[in-house]
Residue frames as qw, qx, qy, qz and C-alpha x, y, z in Angstrom:
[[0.000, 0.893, 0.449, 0.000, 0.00, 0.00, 0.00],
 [0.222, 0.188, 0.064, 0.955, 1.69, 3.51, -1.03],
 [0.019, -0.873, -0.475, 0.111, 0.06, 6.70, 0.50],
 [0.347, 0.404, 0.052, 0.845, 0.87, 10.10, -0.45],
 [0.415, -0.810, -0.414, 0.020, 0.26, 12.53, 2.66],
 [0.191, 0.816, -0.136, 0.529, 1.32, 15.85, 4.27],
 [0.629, -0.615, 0.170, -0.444, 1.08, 14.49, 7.75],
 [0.165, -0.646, 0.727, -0.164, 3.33, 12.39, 9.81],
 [0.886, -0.097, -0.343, -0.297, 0.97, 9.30, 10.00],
 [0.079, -0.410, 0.872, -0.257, 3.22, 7.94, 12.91],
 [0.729, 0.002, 0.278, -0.625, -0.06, 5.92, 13.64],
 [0.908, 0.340, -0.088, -0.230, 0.15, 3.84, 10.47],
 [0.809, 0.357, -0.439, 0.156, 4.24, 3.05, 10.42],
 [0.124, -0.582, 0.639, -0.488, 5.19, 2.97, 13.91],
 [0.048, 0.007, -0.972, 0.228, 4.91, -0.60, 16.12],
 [0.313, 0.330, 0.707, -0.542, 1.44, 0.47, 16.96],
 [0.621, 0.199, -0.347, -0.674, 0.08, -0.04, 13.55],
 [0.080, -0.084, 0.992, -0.041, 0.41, -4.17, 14.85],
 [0.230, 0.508, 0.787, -0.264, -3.51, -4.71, 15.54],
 [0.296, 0.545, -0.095, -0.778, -4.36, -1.97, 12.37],
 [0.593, 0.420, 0.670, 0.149, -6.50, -4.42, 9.80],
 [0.070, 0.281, -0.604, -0.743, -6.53, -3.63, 6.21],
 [0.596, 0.290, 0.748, -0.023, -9.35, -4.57, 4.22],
 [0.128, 0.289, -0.449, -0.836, -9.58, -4.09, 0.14],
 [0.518, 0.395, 0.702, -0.286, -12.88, -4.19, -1.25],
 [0.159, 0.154, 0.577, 0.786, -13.92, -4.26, -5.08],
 [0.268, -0.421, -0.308, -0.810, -16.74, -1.96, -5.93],
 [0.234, -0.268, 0.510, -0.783, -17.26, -1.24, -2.05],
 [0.689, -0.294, 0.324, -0.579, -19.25, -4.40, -1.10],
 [0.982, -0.023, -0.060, 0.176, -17.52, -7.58, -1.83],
 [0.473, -0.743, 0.467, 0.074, -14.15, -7.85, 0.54],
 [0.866, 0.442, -0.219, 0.081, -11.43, -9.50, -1.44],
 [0.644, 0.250, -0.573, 0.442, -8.72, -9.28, 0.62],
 [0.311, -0.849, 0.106, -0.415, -7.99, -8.47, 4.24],
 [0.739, 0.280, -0.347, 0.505, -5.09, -8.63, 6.78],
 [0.473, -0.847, -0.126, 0.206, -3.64, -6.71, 9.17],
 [0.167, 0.880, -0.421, 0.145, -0.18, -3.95, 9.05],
 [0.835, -0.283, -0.239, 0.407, 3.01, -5.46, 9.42],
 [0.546, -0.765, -0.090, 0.329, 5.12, -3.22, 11.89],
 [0.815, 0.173, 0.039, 0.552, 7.90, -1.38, 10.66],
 [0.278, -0.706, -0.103, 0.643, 9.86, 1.54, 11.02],
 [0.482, 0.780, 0.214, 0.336, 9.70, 4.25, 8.09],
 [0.425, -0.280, 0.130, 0.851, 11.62, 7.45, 7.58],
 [0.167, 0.776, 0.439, 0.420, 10.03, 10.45, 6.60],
 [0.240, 0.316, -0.021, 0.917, 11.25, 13.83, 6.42],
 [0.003, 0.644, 0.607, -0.465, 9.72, 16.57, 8.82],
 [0.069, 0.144, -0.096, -0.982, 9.49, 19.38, 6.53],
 [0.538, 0.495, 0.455, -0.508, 5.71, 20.17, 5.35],
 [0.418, 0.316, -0.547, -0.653, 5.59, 18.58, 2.07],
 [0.934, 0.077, 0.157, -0.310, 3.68, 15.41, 0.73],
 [0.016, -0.658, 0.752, 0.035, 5.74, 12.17, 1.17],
 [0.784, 0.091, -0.566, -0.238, 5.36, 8.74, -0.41],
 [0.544, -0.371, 0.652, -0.376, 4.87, 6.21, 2.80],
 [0.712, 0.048, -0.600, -0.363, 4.61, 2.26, 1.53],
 [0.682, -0.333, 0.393, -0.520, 2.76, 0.03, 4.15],
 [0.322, 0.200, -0.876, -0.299, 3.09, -3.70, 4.14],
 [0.822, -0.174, 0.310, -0.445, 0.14, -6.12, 5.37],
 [0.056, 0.059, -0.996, 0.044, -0.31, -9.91, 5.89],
 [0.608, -0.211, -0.617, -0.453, -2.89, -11.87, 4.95],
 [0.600, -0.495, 0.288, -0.559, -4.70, -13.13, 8.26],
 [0.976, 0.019, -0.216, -0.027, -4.17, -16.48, 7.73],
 [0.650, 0.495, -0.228, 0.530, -0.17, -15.46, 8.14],
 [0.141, -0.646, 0.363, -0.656, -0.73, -13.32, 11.37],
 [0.925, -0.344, -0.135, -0.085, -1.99, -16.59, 13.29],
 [0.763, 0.360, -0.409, 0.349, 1.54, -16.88, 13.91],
 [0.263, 0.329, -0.450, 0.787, 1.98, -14.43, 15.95],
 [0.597, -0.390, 0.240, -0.659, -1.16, -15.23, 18.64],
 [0.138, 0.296, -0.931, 0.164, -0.37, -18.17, 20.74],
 [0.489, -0.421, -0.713, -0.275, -3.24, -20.99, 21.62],
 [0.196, -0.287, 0.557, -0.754, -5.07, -20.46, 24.55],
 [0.069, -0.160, -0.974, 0.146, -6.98, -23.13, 26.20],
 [0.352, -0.179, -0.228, -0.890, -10.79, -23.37, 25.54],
 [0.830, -0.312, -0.264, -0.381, -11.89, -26.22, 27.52],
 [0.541, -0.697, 0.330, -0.335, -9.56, -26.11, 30.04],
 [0.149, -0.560, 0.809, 0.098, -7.04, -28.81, 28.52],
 [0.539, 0.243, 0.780, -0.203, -10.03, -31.46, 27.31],
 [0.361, 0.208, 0.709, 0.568, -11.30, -32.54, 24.10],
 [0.327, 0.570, -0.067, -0.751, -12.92, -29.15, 21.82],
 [0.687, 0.572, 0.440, -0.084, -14.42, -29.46, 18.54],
 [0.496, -0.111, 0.318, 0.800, -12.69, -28.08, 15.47],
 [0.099, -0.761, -0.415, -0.489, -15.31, -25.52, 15.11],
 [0.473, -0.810, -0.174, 0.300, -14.61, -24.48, 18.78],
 [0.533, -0.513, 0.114, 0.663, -11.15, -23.61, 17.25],
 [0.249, 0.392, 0.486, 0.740, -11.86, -22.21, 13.85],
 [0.269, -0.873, -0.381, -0.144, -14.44, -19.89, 16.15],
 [0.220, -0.884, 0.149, 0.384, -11.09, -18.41, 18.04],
 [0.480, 0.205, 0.447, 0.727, -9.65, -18.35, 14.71],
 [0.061, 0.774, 0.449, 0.442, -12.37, -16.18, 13.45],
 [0.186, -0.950, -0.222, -0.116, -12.61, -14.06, 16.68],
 [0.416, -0.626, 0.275, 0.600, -8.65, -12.98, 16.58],
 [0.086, -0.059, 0.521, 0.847, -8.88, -11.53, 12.62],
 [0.412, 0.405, -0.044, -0.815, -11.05, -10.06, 10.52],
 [0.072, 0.086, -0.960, -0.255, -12.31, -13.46, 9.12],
 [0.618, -0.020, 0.338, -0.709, -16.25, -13.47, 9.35],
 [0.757, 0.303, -0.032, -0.579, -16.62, -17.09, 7.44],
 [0.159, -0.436, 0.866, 0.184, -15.40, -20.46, 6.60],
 [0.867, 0.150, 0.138, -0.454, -16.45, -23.06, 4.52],
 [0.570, -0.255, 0.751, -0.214, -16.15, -26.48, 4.94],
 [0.280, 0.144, -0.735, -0.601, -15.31, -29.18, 2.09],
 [0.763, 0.187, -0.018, -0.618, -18.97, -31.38, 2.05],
 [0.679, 0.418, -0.580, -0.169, -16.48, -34.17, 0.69],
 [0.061, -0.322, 0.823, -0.463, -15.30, -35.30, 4.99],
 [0.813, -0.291, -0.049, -0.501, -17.83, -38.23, 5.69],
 [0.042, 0.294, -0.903, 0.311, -17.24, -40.93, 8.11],
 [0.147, 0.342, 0.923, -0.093, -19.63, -43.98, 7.88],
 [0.056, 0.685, 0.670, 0.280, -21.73, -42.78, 5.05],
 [0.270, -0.870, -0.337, 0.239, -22.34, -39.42, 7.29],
 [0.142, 0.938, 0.105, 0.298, -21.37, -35.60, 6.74],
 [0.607, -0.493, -0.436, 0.445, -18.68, -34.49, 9.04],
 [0.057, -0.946, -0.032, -0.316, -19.39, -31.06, 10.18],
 [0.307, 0.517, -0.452, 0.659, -16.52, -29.20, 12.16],
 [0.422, -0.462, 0.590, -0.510, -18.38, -29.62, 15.01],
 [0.955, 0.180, -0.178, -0.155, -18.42, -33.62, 14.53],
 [0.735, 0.456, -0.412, 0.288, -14.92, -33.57, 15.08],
 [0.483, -0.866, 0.107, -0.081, -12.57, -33.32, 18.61],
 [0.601, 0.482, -0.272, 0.577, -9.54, -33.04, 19.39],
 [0.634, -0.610, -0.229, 0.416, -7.87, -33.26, 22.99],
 [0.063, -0.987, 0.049, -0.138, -6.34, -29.35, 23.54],
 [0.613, -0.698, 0.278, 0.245, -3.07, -30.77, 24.95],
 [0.853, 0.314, 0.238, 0.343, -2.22, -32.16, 21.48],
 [0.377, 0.791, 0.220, 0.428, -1.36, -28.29, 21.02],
 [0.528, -0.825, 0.202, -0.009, 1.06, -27.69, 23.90],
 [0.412, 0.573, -0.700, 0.111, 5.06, -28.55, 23.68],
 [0.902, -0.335, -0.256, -0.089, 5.36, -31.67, 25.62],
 [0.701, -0.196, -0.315, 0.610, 8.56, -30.77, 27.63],
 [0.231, 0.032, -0.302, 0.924, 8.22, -27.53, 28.02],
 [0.072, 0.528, 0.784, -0.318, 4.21, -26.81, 27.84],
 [0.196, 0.268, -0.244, -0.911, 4.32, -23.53, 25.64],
 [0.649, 0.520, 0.473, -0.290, 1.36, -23.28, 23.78],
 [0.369, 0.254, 0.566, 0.692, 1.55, -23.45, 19.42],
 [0.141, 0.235, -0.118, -0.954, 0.91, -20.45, 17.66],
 [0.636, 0.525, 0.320, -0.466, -3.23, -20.64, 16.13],
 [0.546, 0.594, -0.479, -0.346, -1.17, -20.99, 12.46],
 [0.026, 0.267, -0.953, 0.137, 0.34, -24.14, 13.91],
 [0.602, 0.296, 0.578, -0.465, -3.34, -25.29, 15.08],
 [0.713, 0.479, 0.067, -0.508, -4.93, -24.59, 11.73],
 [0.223, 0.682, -0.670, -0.190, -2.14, -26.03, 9.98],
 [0.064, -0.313, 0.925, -0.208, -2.42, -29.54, 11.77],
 [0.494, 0.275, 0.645, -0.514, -5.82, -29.68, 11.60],
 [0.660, 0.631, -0.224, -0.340, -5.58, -29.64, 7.70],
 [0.055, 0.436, -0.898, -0.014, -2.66, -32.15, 7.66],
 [0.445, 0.018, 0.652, -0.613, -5.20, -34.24, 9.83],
 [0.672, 0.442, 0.354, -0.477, -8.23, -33.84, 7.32],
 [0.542, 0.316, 0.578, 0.522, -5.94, -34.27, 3.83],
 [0.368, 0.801, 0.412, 0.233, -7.17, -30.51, 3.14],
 [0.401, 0.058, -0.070, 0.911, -5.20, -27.41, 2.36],
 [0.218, -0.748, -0.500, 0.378, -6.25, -24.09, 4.19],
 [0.312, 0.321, 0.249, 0.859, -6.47, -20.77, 1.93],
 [0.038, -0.597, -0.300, 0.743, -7.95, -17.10, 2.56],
 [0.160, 0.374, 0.390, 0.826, -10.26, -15.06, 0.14],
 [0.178, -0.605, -0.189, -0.753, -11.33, -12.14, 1.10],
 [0.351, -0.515, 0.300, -0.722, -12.95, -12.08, 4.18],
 [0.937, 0.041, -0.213, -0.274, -13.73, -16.16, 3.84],
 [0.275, -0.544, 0.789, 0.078, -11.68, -19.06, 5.16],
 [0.908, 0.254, -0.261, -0.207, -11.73, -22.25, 2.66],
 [0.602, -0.316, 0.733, 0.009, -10.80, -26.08, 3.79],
 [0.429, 0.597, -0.396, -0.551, -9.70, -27.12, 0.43],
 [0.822, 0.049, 0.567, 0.011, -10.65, -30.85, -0.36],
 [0.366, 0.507, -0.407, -0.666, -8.58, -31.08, -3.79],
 [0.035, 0.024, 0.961, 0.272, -8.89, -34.83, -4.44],
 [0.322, 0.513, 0.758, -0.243, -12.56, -34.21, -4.12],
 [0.295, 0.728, -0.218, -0.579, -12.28, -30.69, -6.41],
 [0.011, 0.324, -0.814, -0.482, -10.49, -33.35, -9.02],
 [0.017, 0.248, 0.958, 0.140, -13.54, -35.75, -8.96],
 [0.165, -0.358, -0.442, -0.806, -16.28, -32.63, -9.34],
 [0.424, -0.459, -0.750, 0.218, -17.02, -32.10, -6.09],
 [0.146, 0.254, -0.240, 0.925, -17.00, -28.57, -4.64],
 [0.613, -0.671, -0.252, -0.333, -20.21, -28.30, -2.13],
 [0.355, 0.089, -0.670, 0.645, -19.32, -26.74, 0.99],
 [0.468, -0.592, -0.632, 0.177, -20.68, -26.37, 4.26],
 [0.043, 0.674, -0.115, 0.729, -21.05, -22.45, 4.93]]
């Protein structure tokens, strides 16, 4: 992102742009992309003239890194919906959809269908928690599906089912 401005904008390139979201929208009502500043220090002249700042974001999917797990049932078995829910509520993600293609005996499995013991997501010798990118990351390994961002949307990407002309997801 390049701005041209008269003003200092410390706001936008100083550490405390960290928790400053980005969102780019085509013809102001469908979100196509969205993220969050990454941090950096700029240089910019003090006289009063207009200077060319350039901003960098990260995709949300990419900032999970940097927010460590935090126990949601107290160390016991959650759904993977419980955690895609504190996915959602630490970015600007309002959505996710689910490949249609996950069935176990004949049956649908829905994200909440699924569990998964909370400790799995702790270092075992030292107890640190994994970063939320590490979560999502394992939980696709897990399912066989790969985990992209559009827009404002997470997608659990079933491709062996995309190859055989599936694509029905679960909103």
């Amino acid at each position: 992102i390049t701005v041209v401005h008269d003003k200092y904008l410390d706001e936008l390139y100083s550490p405390y742009a960290k928790g400053t979201s980005v969102e780019l929208y085509k013809n102001t009502d469908e979100c196509v992309w969205c993220g969050y500043l990454v941090p950096k220090t700029y240089n910019q002249g003090y006289a009063n003239q207009y200077e060319t700042i350039e901003l960098e974001a990260a995709d949300c999917v990419s900032v999970l890194q940097y927010i460590d797990y935090e126990l949601i049932n107290e160390g016991s078995c959650v759904t993977f919906k419980d955690i895609i829910d504190k996915v959602l509520d630490n970015t600007h993600i309002t959505t996710y959809y689910w490949p249609h293609s996950k069935q176990a005996n004949g049956s649908f499995l829905t994200p909440d269908a699924i569990g998964i013991f909370e400790k799995n997501f702790f270092e075992n010798d030292t107890d640190d928690p994994w970063n939320l990118q590490d979560v999502m990351f394992e939980m696709c390994q897990y399912l066989g599906v790969t985990l992209l961002q559009w827009g404002d949307a997470l997608y659990f990407v079933d491709y062996t089912a995309l190859s055989q002309g599936d694509d029905r997801y679960y909103k």
